[in-house]
LOPAKE-906267 format. One record per residue: residue in one letter; x, y, z negated of N, C-alpha, C in turn. Coordinates in pm, whole numbers, plus 50000, padded with zeros to 5 digits. Layout:
<guba 'a' <X Y Z> <X Y Z> <X Y Z>>
...
***
This chain:
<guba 'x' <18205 20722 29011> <18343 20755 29028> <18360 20832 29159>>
<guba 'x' <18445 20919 29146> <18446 20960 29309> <18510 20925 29427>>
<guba 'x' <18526 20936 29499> <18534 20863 29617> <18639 20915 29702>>
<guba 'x' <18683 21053 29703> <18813 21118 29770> <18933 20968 29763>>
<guba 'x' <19003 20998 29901> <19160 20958 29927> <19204 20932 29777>>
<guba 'x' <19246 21060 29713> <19329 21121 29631> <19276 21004 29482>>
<guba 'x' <19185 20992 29467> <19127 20949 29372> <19114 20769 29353>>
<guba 'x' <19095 20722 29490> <19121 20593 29521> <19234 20586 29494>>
<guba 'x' <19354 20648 29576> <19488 20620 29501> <19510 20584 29372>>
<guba 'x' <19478 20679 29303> <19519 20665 29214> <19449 20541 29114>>
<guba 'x' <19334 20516 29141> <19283 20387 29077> <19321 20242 29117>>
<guba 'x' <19367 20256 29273> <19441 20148 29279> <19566 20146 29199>>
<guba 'x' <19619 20207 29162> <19754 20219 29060> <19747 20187 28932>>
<guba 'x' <19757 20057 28857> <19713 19984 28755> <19792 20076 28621>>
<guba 'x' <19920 20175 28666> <19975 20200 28561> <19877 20376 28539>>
<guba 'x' <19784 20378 28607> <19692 20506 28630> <19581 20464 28658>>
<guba 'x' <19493 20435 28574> <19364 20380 28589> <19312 20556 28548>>
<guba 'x' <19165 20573 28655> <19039 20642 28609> <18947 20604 28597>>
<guba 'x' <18902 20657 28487> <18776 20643 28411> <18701 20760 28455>>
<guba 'x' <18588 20768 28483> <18455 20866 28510> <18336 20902 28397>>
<guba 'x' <18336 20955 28285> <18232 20898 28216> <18152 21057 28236>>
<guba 'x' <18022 21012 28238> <17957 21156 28301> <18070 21267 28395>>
<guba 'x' <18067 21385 28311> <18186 21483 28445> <18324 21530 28376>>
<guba 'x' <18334 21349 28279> <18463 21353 28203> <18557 21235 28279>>
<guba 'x' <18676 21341 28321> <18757 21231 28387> <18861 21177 28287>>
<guba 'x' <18895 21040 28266> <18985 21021 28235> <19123 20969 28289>>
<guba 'x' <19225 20967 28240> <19345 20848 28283> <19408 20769 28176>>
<guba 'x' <19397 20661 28214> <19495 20580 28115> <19632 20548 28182>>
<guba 'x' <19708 20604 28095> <19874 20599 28167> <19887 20462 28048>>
<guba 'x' <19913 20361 28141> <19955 20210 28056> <20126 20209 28074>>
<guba 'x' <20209 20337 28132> <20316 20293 28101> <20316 20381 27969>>
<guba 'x' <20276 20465 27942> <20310 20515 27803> <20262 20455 27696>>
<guba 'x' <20133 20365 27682> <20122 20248 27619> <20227 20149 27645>>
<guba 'x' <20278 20111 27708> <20376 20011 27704> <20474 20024 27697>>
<guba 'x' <20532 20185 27711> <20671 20246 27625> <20651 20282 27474>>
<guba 'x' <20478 20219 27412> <20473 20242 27292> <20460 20125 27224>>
<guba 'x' <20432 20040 27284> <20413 19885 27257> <20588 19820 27194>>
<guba 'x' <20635 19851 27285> <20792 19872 27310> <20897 19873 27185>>
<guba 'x' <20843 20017 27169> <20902 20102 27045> <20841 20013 26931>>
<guba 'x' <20739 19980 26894> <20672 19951 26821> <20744 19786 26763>>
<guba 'x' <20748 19733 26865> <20808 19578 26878> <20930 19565 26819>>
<guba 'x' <21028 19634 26899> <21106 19670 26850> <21202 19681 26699>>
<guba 'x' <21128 19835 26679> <21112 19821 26499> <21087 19764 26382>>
<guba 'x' <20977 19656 26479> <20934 19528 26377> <21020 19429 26436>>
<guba 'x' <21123 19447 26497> <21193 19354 26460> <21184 19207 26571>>
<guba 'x' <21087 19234 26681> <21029 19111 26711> <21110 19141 26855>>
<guba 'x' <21152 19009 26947> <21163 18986 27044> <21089 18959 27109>>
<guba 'x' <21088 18989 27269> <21005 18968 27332> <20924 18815 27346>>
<guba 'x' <21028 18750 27286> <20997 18565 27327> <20874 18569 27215>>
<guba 'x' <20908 18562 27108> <20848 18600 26982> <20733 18633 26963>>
<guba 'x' <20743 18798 26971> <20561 18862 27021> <20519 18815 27157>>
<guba 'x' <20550 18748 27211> <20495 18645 27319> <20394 18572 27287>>
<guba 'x' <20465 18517 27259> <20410 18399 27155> <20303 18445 27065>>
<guba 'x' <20336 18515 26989> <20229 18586 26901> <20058 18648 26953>>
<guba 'x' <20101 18694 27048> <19977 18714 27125> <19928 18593 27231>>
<guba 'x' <19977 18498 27287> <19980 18421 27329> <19996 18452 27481>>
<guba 'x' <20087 18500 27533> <20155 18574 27690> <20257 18484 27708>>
<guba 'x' <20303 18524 27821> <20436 18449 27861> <20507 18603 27827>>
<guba 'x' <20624 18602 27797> <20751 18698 27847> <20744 18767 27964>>
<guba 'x' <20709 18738 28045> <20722 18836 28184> <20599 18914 28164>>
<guba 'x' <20497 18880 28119> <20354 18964 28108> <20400 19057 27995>>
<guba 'x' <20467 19023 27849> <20475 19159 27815> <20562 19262 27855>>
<guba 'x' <20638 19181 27950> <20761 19282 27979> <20637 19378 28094>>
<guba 'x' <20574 19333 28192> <20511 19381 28268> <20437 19498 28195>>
<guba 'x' <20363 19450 28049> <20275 19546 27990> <20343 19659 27971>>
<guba 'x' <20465 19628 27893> <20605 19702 27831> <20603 19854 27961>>
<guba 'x' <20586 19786 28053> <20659 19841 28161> <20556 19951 28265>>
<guba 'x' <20438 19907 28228> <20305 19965 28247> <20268 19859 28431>>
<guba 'x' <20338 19816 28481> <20312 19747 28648> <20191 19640 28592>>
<guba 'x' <20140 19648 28492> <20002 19560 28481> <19905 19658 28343>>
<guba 'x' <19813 19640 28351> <19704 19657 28287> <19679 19510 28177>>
<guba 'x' <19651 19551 28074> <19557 19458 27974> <19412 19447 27953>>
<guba 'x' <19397 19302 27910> <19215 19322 27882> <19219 19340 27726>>
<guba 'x' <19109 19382 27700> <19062 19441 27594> <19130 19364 27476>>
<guba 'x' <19113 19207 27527> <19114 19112 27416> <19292 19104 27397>>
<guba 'x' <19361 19133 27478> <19490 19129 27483> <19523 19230 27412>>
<guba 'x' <19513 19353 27422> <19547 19498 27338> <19494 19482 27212>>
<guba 'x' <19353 19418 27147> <19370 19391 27022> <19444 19299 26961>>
<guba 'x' <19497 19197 27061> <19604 19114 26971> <19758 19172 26943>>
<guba 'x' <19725 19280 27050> <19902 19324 27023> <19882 19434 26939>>
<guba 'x' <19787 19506 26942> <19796 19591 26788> <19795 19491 26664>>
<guba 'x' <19693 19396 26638> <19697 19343 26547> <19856 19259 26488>>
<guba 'x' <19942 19210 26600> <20030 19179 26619> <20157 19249 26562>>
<guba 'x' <20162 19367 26612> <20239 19455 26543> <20187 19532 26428>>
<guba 'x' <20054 19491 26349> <20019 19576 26242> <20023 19703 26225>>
<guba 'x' <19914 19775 26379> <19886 19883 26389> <19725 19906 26429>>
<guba 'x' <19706 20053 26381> <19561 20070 26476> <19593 20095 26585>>
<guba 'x' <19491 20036 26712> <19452 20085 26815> <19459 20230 26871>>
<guba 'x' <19427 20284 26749> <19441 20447 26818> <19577 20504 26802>>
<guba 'x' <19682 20415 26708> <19789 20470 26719> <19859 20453 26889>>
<guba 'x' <19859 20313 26911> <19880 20299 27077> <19814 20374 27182>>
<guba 'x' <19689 20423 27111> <19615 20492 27228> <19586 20636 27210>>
<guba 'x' <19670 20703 27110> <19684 20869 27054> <19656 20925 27145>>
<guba 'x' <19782 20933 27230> <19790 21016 27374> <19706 21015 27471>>
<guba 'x' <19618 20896 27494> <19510 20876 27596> <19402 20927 27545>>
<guba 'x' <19370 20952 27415> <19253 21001 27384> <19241 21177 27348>>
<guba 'x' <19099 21215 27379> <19115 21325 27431> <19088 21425 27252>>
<guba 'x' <18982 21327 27183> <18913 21415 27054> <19012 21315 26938>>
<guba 'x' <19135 21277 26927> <19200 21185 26839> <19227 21252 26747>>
<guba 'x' <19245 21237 26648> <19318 21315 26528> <19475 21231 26520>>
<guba 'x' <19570 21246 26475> <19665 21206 26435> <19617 21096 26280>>
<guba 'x' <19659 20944 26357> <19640 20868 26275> <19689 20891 26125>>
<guba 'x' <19678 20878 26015> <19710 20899 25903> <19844 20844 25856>>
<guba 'x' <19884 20700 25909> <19953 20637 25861> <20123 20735 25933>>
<guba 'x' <20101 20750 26091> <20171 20859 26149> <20197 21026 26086>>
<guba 'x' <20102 21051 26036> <20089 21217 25953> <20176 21152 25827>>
<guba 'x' <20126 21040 25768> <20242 21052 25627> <20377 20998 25670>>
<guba 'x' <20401 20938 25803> <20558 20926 25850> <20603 21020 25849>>
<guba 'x' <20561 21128 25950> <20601 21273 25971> <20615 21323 25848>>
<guba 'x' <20528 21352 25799> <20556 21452 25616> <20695 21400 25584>>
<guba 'x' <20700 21306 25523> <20849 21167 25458> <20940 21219 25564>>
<guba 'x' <20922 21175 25671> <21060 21236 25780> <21094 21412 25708>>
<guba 'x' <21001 21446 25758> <21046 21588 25682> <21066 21632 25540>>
<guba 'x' <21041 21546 25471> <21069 21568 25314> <21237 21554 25320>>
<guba 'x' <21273 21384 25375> <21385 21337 25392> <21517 21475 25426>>
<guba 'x' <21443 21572 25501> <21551 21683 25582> <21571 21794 25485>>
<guba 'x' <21451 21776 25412> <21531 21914 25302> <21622 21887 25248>>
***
């Protein structure tokens, strides 16, 4: 990883994590995961107390996730996809660099636009 000022910053910043993999940099912006977590919750209908529970968190941790001021472990992000009955890569579209547009998202979009003619 490298070692500049500029770069430490930003890894201390949990809602801006870098990744280094060979001379591929990445970032994971966890507030845009957690403004997608959000949306997602939401729609299904679930309260925060609720999908709390469901993943087994307190309320303030998903609001935190929600909110991106914390990071998740691995094992936590598969319960909240699984939770809300999504793939992983739909929460993580935007962070990834070679993604295709999940399928289940491409036939929303089509239907949305059928709906407008």
């Amino acid at each position: 990883m490298r070692t500049n000022k500029a770069c430490l910053a930003d890894t201390l910043n949990p809602t801006n994590i870098i990744i280094e993999v060979g001379t591929i940099i990445m970032r994971i912006n966890y507030s845009t995961i957690g403004r997608k977590i959000m949306t997602i919750r939401k729609k299904n209908g679930l309260s925060q107390m609720t999908f709390s529970e469901a993943i087994g968190k307190s309320p303030a941790y998903v609001s935190y996730i929600e909110t991106g001021k914390k990071s998740m472990s691995l094992d936590t992000f598969v319960r909240i996809a699984n939770t809300l009955c999504v793939s992983p890569d739909l929460l993580l579209a935007e962070q990834l660099m070679a993604s295709a547009v999940p399928a289940s998202q491409e036939l929303t979009y089509s239907f949305e636009r059928l709906q407008r003619l």
